[in-house]
C-alpha positions as CSV (number, residue, x, y, z in Angstrom):
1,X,165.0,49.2,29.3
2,X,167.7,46.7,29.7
3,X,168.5,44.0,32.3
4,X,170.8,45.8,34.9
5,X,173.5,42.5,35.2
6,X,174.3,43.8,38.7
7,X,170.8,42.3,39.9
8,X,172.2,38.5,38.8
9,X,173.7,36.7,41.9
10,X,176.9,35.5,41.7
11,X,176.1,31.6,40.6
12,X,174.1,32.9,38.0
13,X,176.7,35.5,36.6
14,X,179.6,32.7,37.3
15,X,177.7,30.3,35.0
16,X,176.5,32.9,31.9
17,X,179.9,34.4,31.8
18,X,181.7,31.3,31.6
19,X,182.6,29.4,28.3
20,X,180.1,26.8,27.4
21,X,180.4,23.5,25.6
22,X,177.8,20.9,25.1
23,X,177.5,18.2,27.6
24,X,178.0,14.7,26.4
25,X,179.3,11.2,28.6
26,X,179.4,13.7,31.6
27,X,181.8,15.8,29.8
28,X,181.8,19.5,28.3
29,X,182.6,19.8,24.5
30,X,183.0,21.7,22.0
31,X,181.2,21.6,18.6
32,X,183.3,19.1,16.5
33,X,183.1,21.6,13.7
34,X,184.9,24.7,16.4
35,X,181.6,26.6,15.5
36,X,179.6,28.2,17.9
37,X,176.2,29.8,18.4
38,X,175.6,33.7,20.2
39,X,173.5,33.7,22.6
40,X,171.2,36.8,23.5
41,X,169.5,38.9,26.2
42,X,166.2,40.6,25.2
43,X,166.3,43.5,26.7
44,X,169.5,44.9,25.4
45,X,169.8,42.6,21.7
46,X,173.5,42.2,23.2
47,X,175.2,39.1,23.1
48,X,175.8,37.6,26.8
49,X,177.2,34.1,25.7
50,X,177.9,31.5,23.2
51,X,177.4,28.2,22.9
52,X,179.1,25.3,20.2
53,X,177.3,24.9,17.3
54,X,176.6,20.6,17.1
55,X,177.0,18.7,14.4
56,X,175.4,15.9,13.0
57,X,178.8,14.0,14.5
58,X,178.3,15.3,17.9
59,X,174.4,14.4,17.9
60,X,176.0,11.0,17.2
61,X,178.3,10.8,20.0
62,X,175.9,12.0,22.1
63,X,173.3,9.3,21.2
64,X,176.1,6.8,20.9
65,X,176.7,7.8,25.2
66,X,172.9,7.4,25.9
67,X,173.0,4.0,24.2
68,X,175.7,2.9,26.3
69,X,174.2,4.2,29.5
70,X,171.2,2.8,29.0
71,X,172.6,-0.7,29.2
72,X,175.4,-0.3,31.3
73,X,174.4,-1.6,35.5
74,X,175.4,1.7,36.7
75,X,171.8,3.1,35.4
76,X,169.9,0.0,33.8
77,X,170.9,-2.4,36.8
78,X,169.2,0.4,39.6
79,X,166.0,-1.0,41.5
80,X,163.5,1.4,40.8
81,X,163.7,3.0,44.3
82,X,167.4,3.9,44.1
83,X,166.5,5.4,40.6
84,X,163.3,7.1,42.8
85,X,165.6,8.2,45.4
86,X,167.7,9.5,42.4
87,X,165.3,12.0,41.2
88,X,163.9,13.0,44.2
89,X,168.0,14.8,44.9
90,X,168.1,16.1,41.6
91,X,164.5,18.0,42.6
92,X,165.7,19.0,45.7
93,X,169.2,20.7,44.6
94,X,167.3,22.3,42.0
95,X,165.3,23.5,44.7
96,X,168.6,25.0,46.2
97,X,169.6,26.6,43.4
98,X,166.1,28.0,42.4
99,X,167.1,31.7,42.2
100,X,170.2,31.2,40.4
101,X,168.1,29.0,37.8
102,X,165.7,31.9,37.4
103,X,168.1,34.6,37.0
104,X,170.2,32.8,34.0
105,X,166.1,32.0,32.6
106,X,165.3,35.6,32.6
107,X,168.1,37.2,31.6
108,X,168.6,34.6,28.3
109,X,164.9,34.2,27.3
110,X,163.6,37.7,28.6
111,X,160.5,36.8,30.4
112,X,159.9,37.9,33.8
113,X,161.6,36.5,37.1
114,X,158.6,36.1,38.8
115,X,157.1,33.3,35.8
116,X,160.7,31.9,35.6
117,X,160.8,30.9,38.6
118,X,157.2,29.9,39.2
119,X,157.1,27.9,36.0
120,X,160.7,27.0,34.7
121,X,161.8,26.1,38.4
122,X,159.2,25.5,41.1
123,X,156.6,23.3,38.3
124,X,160.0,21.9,37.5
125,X,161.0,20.6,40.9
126,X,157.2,19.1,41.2
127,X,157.5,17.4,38.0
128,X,160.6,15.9,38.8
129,X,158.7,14.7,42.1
130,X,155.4,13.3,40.7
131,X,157.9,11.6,37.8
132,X,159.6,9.9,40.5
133,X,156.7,8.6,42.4
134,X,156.3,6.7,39.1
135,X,159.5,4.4,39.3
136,X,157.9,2.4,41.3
137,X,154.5,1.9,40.0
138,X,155.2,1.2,36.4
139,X,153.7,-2.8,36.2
140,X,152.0,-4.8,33.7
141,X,148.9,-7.0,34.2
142,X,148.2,-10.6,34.4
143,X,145.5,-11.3,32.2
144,X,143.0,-15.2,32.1
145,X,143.5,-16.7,28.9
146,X,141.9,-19.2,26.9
147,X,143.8,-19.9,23.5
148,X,140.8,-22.3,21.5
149,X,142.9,-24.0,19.6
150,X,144.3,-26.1,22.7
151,X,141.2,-26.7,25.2
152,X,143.7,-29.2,27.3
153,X,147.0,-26.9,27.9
154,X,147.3,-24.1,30.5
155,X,149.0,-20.8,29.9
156,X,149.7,-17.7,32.3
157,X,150.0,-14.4,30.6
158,X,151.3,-11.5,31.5
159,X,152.3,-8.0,30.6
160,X,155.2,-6.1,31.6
161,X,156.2,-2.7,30.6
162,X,159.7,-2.0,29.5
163,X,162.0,1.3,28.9
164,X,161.7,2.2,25.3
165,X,165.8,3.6,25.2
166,X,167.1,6.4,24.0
167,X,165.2,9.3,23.6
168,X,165.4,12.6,21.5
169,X,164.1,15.4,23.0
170,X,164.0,18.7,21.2
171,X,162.8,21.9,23.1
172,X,161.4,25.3,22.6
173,X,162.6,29.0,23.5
174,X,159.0,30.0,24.9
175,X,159.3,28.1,28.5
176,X,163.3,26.6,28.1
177,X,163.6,24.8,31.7
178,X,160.4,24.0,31.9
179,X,160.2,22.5,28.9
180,X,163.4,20.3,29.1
181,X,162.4,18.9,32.2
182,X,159.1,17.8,31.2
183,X,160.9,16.0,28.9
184,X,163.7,14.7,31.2
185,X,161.5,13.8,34.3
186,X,159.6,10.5,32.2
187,X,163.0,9.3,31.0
188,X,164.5,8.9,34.5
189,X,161.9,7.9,35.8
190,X,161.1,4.9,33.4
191,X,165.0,4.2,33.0
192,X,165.5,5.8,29.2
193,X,168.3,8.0,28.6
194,X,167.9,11.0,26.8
195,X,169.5,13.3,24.0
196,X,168.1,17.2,24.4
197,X,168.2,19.7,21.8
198,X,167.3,22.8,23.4
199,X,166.1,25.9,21.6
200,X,169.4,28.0,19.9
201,X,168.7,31.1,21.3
202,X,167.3,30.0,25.0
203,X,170.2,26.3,25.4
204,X,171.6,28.3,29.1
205,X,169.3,26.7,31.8
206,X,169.1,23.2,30.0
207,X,173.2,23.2,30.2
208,X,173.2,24.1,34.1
209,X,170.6,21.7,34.3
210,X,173.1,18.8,33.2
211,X,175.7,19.8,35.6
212,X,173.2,19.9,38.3
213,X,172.5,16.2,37.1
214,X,175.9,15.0,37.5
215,X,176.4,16.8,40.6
216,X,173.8,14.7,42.4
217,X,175.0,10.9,40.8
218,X,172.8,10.6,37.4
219,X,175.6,8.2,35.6
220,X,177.1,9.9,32.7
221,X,175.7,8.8,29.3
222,X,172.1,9.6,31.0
223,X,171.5,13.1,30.0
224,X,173.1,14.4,27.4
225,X,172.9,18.0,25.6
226,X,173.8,19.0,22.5
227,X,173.1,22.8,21.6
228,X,172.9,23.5,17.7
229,X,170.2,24.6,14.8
230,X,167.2,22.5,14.9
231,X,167.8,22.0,10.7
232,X,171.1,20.2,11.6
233,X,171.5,18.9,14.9
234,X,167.8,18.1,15.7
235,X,167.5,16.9,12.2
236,X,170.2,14.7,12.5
237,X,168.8,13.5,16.0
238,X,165.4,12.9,14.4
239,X,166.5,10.8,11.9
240,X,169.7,8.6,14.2
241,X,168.9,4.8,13.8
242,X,169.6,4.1,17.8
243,X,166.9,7.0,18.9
244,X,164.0,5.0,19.7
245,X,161.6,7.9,20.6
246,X,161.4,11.7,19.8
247,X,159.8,14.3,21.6
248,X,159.6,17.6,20.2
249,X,157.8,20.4,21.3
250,X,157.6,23.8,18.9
251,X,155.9,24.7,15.6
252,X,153.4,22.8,13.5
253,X,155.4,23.2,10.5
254,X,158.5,21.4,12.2
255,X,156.5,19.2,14.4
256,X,155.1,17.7,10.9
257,X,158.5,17.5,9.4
258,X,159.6,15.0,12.2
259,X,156.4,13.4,12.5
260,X,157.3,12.2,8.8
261,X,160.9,11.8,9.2
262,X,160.9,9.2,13.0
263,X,157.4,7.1,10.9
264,X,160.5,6.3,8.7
265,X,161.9,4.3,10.7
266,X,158.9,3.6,12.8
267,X,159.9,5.7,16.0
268,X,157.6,7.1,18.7
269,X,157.2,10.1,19.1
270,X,155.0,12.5,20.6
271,X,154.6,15.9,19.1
272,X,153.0,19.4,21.5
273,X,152.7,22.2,18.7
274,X,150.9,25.1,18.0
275,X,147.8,26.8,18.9
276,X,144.9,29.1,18.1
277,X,143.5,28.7,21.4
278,X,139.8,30.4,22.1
279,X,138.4,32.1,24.9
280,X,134.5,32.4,25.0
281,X,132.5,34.5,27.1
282,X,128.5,34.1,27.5
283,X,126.5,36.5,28.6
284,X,126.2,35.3,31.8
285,X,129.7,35.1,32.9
286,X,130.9,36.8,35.8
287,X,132.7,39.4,34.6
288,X,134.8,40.5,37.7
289,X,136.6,37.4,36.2
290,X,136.2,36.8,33.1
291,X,138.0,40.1,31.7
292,X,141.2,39.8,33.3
293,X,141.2,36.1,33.0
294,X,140.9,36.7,29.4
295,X,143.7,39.6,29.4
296,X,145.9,37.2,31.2
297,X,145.0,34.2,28.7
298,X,147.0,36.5,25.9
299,X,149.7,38.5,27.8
300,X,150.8,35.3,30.1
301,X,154.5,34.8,29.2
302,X,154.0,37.4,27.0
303,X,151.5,35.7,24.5
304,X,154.7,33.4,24.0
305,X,152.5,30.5,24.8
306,X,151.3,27.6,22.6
307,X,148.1,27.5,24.4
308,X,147.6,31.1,24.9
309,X,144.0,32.2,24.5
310,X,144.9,34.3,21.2
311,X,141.3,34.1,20.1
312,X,138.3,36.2,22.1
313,X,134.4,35.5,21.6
314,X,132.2,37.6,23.7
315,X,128.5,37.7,23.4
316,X,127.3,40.4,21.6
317,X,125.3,41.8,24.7
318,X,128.5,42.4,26.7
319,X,131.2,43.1,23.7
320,X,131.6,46.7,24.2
321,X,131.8,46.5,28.0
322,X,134.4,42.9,27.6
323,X,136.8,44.8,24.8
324,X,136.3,47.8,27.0
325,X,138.0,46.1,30.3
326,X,140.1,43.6,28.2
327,X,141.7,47.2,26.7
328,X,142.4,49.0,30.0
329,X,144.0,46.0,31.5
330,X,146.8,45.6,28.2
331,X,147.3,49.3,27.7
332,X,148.3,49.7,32.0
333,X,151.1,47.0,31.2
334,X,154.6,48.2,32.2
335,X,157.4,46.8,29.8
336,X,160.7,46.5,31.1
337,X,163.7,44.3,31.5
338,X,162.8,40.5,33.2
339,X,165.0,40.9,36.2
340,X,164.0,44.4,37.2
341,X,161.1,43.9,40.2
342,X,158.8,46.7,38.5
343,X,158.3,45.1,34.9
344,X,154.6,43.6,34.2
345,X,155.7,42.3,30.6
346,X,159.4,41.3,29.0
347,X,160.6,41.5,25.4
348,X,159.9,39.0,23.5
349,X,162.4,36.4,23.1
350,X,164.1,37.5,19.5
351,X,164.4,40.4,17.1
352,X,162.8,37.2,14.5
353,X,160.0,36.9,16.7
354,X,159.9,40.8,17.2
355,X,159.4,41.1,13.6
356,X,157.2,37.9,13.1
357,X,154.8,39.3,15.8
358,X,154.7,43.3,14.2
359,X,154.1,41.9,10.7
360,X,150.9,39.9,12.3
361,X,149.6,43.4,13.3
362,X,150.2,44.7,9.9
363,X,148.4,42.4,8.3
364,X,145.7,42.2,10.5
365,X,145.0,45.5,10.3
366,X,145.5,45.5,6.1
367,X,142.5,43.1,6.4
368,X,140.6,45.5,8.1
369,X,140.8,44.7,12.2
370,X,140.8,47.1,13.9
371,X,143.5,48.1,16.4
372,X,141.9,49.1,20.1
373,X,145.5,49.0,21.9
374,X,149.2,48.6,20.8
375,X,150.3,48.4,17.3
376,X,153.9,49.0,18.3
377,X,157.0,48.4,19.6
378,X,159.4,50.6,21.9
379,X,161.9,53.7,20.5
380,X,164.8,51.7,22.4
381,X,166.9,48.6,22.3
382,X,165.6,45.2,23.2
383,X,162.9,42.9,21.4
384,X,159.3,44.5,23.1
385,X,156.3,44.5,21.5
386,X,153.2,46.2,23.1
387,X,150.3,44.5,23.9
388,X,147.8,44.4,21.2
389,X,144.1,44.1,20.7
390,X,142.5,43.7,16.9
391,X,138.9,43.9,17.6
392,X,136.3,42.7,14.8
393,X,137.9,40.6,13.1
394,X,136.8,38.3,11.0
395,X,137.6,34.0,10.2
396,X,139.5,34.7,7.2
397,X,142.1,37.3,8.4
398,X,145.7,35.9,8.8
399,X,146.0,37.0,12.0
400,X,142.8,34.9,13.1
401,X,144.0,31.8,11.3
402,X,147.8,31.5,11.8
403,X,149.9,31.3,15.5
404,X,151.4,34.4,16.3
405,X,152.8,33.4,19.3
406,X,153.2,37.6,21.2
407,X,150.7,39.6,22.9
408,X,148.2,40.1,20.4
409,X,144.7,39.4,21.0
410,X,142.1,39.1,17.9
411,X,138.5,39.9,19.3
412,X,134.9,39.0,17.8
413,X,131.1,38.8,19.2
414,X,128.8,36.1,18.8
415,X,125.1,36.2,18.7
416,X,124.4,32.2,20.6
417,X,126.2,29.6,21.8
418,X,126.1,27.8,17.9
419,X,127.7,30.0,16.5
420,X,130.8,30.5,19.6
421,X,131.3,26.8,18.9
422,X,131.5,27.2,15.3
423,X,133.6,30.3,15.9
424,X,136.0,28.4,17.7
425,X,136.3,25.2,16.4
426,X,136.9,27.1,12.9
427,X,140.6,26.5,13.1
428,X,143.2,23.8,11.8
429,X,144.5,23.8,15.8
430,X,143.3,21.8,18.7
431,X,145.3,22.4,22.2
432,X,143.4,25.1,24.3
433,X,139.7,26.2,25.0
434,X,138.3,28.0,27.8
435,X,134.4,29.1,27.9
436,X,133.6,31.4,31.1
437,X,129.9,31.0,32.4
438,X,127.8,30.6,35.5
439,X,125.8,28.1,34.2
440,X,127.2,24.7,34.9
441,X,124.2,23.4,32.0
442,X,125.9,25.3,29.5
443,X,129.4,24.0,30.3
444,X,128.6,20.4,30.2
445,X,126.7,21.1,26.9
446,X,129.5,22.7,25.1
447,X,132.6,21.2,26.5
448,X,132.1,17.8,24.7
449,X,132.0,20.0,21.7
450,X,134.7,21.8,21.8
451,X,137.7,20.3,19.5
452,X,141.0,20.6,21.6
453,X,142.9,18.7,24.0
454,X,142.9,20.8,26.6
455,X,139.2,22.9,27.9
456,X,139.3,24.7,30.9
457,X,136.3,26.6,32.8
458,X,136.4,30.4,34.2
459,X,139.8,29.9,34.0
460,X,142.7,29.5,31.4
461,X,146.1,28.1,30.7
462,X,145.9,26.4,34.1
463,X,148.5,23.1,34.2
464,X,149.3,20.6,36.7
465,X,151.8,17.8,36.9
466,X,148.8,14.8,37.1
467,X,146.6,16.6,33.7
468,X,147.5,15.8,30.8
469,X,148.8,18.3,28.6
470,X,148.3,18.1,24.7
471,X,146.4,18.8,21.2
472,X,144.3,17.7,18.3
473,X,144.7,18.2,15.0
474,X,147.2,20.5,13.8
475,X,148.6,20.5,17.8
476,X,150.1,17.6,17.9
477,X,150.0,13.6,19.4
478,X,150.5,12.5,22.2
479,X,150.7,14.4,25.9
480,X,153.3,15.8,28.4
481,X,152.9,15.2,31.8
482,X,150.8,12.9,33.7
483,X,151.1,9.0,33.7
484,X,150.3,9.4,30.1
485,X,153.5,10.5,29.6
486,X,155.5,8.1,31.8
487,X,153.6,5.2,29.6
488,X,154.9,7.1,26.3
489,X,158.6,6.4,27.4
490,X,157.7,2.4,27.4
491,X,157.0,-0.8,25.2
492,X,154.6,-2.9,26.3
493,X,156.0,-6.6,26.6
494,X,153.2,-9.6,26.5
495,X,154.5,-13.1,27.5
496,X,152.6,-16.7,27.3
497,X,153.6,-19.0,29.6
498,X,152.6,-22.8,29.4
499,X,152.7,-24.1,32.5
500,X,152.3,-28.1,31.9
């Protein structure tokens, strides 16, 4: 069950075949070190690519180029409708080159074309729309002041809101494009410049990206990538002096890390991490949607999701039927290569996640779960897991507790609506919730209650560009999207002006 390299068009086979460098000032370059990275498809476990290995010297000449750029006319001097105008060509020649995108996604991260091109290109192309709307609509206030201690003078104040530099952005394997550009959209848009660490094993799309970028005008020095191992070059680009901002999206483990290292030097930074995310159904939920809305919550992307609805709470009065329908739905699913037409579900992106993700089962089912569907991966090559369901579980098993991040789905009943909220709130994670009901009463009663950034309503893992997207407590600060995020990029400047 692997990818069949004859369905890749030729941009896309052009581009992964080639010899890749990092891009930095415009230019492709190697690792300073000569080292490089293999890169992997999936399906097979063959190697398809490499990439350079970067160095804490090349995260400095890459941040060195964004610091440069960001003061030099060519980008800082742009009125913010040239720089909306900017944008608004880079969407649209992405647009162009959606398939190709989606084919070098697929093949190098495994997940299916359909969702690669749906969420790594076409949410991609709006982001980089709504962000540009935002060029020219970023202003301060004027705000009536009366300073006591001089009755007699006069004074105008105002705010204005200013680009906060260079930014390190450091990106996952689980959604690559998608996630780089959510990062990338808010820096062009308020007039940052930007250093991105993609993901190791997934750095393809965000390095076509970067040509694309040139391609359409975005100075050099603007966008810069360097591909590497987060524990050297996004360490190193964590802790640079001239990075002004980081904005990492990944584990909880790492997320803290570089929480601790940028309050060193007081940077902001904005952190999207894990999740243990909960879907509860009430008794009175309409069922006809509710079970595969809740099968879909897990085995979306392949359960590689940080909001995916990994926890399942069904009222005790409809468990069987619930688990039942939940069952049917994961055992149908077809697994296969991403750019075959007939798959349902990919591989998961690594043999390490592979592993991580059958040794969850294990211990799930050591605790005493017990396993309803899946258990398993496939008798050939590639990185598939099949979907899994570990029904009766309980709040102290490992696989409750901890994010798995594949397409396992721990199940439990509830006897009232108490004890669902306790049920899911029991968690160290914050970023997802979804409760399915027909009474809009009971919504409005528990959604308040319900600790996480994001809560959603007989549906789940919905986004859009204009929501903000983010967690509580071990999930992170901060959002993506939104004009939340476009306010994250900048400093707030207040100025007093007397005017006698």
């Amino acid at each position: 069950m692997k990818n069949d390299l004859s369905l890749l068009g030729a941009e896309s086979r052009r581009f992964v075949f080639a010899e890749h460098g990092m891009f930095i000032d415009g230019m492709s370059a190697p690792a300073s070190s000569g080292g490089t990275i293999p890169v992997f498809d999936p399906s097979s476990g063959e190697q398809i690519a490499a990439v350079p290995e970067g160095t804490a010297e090349d995260v400095d000449r890459a941040v060195q180029a964004a610091k440069r750029a960001f003061g030099d006319p060519s980008w800082a001097g742009l009125k913010p409708a040239a720089r909306e105008r900017l944008i608004l060509k880079l969407a649209l020649v992405l647009e162009g080159h959606a398939q190709e995108f989606s084919e070098i996604e697929s093949l190098n991260s495994g997940r299916l074309l359909v969702n690669t091109r749906l969420f790594d290109v076409d949410l991609s192309v709006d982001c980089l729309r709504y962000m540009a709307g935002w060029t020219t609509k970023l202003h301060g206030k004027t705000i009536p002041v009366s300073v006591p201690y001089a009755p007699d003078m006069d004074f105008f104040a105002y705010t204005t809101r200013e680009p906060v530099g260079v930014v390190g952005a450091i990106t996952p394997w689980n959604v690559p494009l998608g996630q780089a550009i959510w990062k990338i959209a808010p820096v062009l848009a308020t007039g940052c410049t930007v250093v991105l660490k993609p993901a190791e094993n997934t750095p393809l799309t965000a390095l076509r990206f970067a040509l694309l970028a040139k391609e359409v005008g975005i100075p050099d020095g603007v966008i810069n990538v360097v591909t590497g191992y987060g524990a050297v070059a996004g360490a190193a680009l964590v802790a640079h002096p001239d990075v002004s901002k980081i904005s990492f999206t990944g584990s909880t483990d790492t997320g803290r890390a570089i929480g601790i290292e940028a309050a060193r030097s007081f940077k902001k930074c904005s952190l999207e991490l894990g999740g243990k995310s909960p879907v509860i159904i009430l008794d009175d939920a309409d069922l006809s949607q509710a079970i595969p809305g809740a099968a879909q919550a897990i085995l979306g992307n392949h359960g590689q999701n940080c909001c995916a609805g990994s926890r399942l709470f069904v009222h005790e009065s409809i468990y069987d039927e619930v688990l039942a329908g939940v069952a049917e739905i994961a055992s149908s699913v077809k697994l296969g290569p991403g750019l075959a037409p007939s798959s349902e579900m990919g591989p998961l992106v690594s043999s390490v996640q592979q592993q991580r993700v059958l040794g969850y089962i294990k211990s799930g089912i050591d605790e005493g779960a017990e396993v309803v569907v899946g258990n398993k991966s496939v008798d050939h090559p590639g990185f598939y897991v099949r979907p899994t369901i570990l029904a009766n579980v309980t709040p102290d098993m490992k696989a409750v507790r901890e994010e798995i991040f594949g397409p396992v789905l721990a199940v439990a009943s509830f006897k009232d609506t108490e004890e669902a909220i306790a049920r899911a709130n029991d968690t160290s994670f914050g970023l997802g919730a979804s409760v399915w009901t027909t009474n809009i009463n009971k919504v409005h009663r528990m959604v308040p209650r319900l600790e996480a950034g994001m809560t959603w309503v007989n549906t789940h893992n919905v986004l859009d560009i204009a929501v903000p997207f983010g967690g509580i407590k071990n999930s992170g600060i901060g959002v993506e999207l939104s004009e939340e995020a476009i306010l994250q990029h900048t400093n707030i400047k207040s100025t007093i002006v007397n005017v006698e």
